[in-house]
C-alpha positions in Angstrom: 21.9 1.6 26.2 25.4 1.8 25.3 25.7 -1.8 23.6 22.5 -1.3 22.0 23.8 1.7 20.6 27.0 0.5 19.5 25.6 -2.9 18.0 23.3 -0.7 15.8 26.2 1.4 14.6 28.6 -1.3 14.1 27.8 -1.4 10.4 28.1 2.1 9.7 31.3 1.9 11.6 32.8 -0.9 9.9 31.7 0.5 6.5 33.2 3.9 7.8 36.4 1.7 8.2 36.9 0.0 4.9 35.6 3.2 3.3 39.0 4.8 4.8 41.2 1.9 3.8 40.1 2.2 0.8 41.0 5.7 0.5 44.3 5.1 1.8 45.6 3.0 -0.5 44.5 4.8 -3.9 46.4 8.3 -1.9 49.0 5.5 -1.8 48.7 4.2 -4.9 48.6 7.7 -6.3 51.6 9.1 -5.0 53.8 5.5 -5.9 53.0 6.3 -9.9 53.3 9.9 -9.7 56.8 9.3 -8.2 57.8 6.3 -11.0 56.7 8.3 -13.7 59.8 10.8 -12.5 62.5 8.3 -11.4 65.2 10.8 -12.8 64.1 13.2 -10.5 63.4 10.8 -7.3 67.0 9.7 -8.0 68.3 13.5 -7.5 66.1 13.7 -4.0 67.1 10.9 -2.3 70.8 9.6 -4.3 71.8 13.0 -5.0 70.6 15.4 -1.9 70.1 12.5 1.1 66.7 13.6 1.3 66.2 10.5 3.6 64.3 9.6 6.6 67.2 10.3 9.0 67.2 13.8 10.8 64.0 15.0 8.7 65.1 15.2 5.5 62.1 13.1 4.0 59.8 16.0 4.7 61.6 17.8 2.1 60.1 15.5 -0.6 56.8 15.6 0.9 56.2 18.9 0.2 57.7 18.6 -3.3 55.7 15.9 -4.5 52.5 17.5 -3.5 53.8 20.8 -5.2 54.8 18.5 -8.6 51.5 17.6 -8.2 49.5 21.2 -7.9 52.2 22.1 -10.9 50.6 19.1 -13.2 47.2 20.3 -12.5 47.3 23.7 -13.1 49.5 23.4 -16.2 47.1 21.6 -17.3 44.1 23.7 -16.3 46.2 26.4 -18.4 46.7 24.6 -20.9 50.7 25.4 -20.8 53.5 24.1 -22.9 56.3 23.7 -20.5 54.2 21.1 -18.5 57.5 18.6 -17.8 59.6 21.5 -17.4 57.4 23.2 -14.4 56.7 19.5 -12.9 60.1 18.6 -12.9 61.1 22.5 -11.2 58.6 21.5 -9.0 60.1 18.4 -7.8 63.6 19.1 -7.6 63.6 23.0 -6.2 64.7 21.9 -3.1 67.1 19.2 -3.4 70.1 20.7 -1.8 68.8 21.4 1.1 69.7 19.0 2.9 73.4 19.9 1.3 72.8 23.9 1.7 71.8 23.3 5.9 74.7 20.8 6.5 77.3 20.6 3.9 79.4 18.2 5.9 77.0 15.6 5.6 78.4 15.7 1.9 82.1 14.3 0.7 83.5 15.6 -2.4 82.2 12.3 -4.2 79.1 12.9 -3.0 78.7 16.3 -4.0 80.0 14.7 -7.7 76.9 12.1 -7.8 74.7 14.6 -7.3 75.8 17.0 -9.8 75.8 13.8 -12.0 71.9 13.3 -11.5 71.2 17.0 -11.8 72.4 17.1 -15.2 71.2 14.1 -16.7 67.4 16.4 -15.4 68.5 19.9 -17.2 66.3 22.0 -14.7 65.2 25.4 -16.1 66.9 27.5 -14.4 64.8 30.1 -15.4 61.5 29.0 -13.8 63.5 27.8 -10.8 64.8 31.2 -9.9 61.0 31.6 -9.1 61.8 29.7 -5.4 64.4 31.9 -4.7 64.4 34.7 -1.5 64.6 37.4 -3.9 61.6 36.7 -6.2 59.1 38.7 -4.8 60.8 41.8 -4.9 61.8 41.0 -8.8 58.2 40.5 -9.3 57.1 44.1 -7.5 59.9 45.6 -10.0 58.5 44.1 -13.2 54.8 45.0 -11.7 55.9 48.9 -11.3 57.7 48.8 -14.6 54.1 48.1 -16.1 55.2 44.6 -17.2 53.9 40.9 -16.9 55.7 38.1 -14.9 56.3 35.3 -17.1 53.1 32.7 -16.2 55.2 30.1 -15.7 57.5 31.5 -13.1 54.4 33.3 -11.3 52.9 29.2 -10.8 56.1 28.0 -9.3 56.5 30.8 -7.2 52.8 30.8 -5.9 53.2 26.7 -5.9 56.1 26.6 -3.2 53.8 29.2 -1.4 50.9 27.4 -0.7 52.3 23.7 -0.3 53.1 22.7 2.8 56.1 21.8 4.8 57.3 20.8 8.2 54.6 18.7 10.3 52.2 19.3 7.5 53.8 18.3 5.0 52.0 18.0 1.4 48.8 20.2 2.5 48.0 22.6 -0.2 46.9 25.7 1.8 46.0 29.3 1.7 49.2 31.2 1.0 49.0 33.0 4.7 48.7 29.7 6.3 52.1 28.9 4.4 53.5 32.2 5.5 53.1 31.5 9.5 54.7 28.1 8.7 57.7 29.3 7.1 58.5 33.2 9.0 60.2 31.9 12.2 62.5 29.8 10.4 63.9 33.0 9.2 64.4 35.6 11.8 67.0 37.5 9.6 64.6 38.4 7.3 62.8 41.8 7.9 59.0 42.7 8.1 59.4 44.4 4.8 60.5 41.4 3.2 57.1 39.4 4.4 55.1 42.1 3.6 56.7 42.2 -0.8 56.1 38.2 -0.6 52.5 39.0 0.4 51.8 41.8 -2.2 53.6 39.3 -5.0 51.7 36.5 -3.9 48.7 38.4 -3.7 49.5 39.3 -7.8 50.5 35.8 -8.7 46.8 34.1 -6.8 44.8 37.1 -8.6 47.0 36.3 -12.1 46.5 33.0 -11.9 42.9 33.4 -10.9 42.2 35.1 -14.1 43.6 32.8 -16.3 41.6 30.0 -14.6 38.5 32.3 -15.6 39.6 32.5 -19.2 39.8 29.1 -19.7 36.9 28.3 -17.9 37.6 26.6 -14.8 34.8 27.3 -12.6 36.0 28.9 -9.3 34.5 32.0 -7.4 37.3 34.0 -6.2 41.2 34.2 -6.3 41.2 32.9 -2.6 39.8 29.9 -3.9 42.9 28.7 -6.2 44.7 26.1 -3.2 41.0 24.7 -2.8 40.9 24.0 -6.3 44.1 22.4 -6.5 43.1 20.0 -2.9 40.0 18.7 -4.8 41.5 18.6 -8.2 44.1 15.8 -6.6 42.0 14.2 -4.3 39.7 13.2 -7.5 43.1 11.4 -8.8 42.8 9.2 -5.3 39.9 8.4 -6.7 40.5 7.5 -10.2 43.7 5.5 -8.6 40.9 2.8 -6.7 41.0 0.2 -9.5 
C-alpha cells in the first residue's frame, strides 16, 4: 500500500517541488533588483555599518529590506510624493546598529567611511525620527493637541512596527506580534511605555487604514493593513518569474 501510494503521488510531489523552486528563485530574484536599484544605500549597510554575516548583524538588513519594501507599496497605494525619500528611510533606519551596540568594532576611519556614505544618501531626518524610542509619545501629544501626524512619518513608524526581526526576519506581521518580539530586548523600558506605542500604533494602522479606503484599496478592516502589504509583495515574486 505504501509504494502504491507514493508512486501515484510522485507526480504531484515532484510538481509540488519545482512549483517551490520556482518560487524561490523569483523571492530571490526579487529581493537581488530591489537591492541594486539602491546600491547607495546597500553600501551604507554593509561598508558603512558592518551589517555582515558575522555575530548577526545581517539580520539587521533583513528586516530593512522587507520594510523598504512595505514603504514602496504603500507609498504607492497612497499615491505619496516623497516615495524615494520614505524607501530610502526605510532602508537605512538602522544602520548604526551594529556601531550603537558595539562601538569598538568601529576605528575612527571607519566611523569616517560611514559618515562618507551616509551623506552622499541625505536621509530625511525628519521621517527618520519616526523609528526613534520617543515617537509614540510625540504622536499621543500631537493627537491630544487635536492635530494630525504627518502621513509620512505615521508609515515609517507603523512600518518598523510590523516588519520583522530577529529569527523572523522580513515577516510583515500584526503589529502585536512585533511587539512580543521586540519587549524583552528592552527591559528598561516601562509598561507605560508599551502601552503609548500600542495606543500610537493603534492611530497610525486606523490612519493609514483610512487612507487606503479613500483611495480605494479594497481591504475590510484596519487589522488587515500587514496582510495587505504580505500579498501585495508576494505578487512581485511573481511578476519576478520571467
Amino acid at each position: 500500500m505504501p509504494d502504491k501510494f507514493n508512486s501515484e503521488s510522485a507526480p504531484q510531489q515532484e510538481e509540488a517541488s519545482q512549483k517551490f523552486a520556482e518560487e524561490k528563485i523569483s523571492k530571490i530574484k526579487y529581493w537581488d533588483e530591489f537591492a541594486k536599484k539602491h546600491i547607495p544605500e546597500m553600501r551604507l549597510l554593509f561598508r558603512g555599518g558592518k551589517l555582515w554575516e558575522k555575530e548577526g548583524w545581517r539580520k539587521v538588513v533583513e528586516h530593512s529590506l522587507p520594510a523598504a519594501a512595505a514603504t514602496e507599496i504603500l507609498s504607492d497605494m497612497l499615491e505619496l510624493p516623497e516615495k524615494e525619500e520614505l524607501i530610502r528611510t526605510a532602508i537605512c533606519h538602522d544602520w548604526d546598529k551594529h556601531l550603537e551596540k558595539k562601538p569598538d568594532d568601529f576605528s575612527e576611519e571607519d566611523r569616517k567611511k560611514a559618515l562618507s556614505f551616509l551623506e552622499k544618501i541625505e536621509l530625511n531626518s525628519f521621517i527618520l525620527s519616526a523609528t526613534k524610542t520617543d515617537f509614540p509619545e510625540r504622536v499621543l501629544d500631537i493627537y491630544k493637541r487635536g492635530e494630525d501626524v504627518p502621513v509620512q512619518q505615521l508609515l515609517m513608524f507603523y512600518i518598523d512596527a510590523i516588519t520583522a526581526g530577529g529569527d523572523t526576519s522580513g515577516k510583515i506581521v500584526p503589529f502585536e506580534e512585533r511587539l512580543n518580539e521586540v519587549r524583552p530586548r528592552y527591559p528598561h523600558l516601562p509598561e507605560n511605555y508599551w502601552k503609548n506605542v500600542r495606543t500610537a500604533l493603534n492611530l497610525a494602522q486606523d490612519k493609514i487604514y483610512g487612507l487606503l479606503k479613500e483611495k480605494g484599496i479594497k481591504i475590510e478592516k484596519a487589522e488587515d493593513v500587514p496582510a495587505l502589504i504580505t500579498n501585495s509583495i508576494e505578487a512581485k515574486y511573481g511578476a519576478n518569474k520571467n
